[in-house]
C-alpha positions in Angstrom: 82.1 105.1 230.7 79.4 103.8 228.5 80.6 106.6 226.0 84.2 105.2 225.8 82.9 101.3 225.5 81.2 103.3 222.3 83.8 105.6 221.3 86.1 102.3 221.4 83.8 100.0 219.5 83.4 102.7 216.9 87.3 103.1 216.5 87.5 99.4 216.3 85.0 99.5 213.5 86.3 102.0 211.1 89.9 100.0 211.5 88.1 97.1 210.0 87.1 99.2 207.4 90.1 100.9 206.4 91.5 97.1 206.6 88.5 95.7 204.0 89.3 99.6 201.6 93.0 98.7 201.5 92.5 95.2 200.7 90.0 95.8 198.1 92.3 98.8 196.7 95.2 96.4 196.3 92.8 93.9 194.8 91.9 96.6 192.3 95.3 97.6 191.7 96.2 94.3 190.9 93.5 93.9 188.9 94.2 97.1 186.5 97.5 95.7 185.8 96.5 92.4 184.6 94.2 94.2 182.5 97.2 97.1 181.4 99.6 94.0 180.5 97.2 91.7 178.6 94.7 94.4 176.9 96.8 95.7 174.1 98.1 92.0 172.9 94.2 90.7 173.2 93.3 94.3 170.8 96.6 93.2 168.4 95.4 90.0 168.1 91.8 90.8 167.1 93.1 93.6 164.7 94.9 90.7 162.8 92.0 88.6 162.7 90.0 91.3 161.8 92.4 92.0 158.5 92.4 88.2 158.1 88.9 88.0 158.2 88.5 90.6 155.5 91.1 89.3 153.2 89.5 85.6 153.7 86.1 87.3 152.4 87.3 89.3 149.5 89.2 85.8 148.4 86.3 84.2 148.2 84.2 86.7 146.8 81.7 87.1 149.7 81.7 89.4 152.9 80.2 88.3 156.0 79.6 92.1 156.8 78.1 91.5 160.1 80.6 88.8 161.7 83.4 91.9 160.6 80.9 94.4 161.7 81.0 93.4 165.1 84.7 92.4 165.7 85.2 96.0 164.9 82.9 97.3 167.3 84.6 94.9 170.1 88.1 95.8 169.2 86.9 100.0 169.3 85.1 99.1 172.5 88.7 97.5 173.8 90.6 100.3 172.8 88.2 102.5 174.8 88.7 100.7 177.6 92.6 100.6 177.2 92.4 104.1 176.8 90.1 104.9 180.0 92.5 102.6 181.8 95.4 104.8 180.8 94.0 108.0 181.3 92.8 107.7 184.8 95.9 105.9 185.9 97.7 109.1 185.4 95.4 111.8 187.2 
């Protein structure tokens, strides 16, 4: 009897957390698309300010090398991260 009572509160558990997985999957599905629809306008959009940035500079004679520098680094980081996305959507 007292075997059952456990056997039943243990099967009551791991329905709980199959609930909590599937709610958190969804969450993170819904999560990935956001980030699959709005990640490659956001990387666009600092690309062109990134070739604005560097024609402003050369205009005025003077390069802010670092500010450029590091708007690079973010947009090759976002492209990484599209790219990851991407990739393990597919497997």
């Amino acid at each position: 009897m007292v075997a059952h009572i456990e056997l039943h509160l243990k099967k009551e558990e791991l329905e709980k957390e199959k609930y909590q997985i599937k709610n958190l999957s969804e969450k993170l599905d819904n999560v990935m698309v956001f980030v699959n629809q709005q990640l490659p306008d956001t990387i666009t959009n600092l690309e062109f300010a990134e070739k604005q940035l560097m024609q402003e500079a050369a205009q005025k004679e003077y390069l802010n090398v670092e500010s450029i520098r590091v708007l690079q680094e973010n947009v090759v980081r976002l492209k990484n991260i599209y790219s990851a996305i991407n990739k393990n959507r597919y497997v």
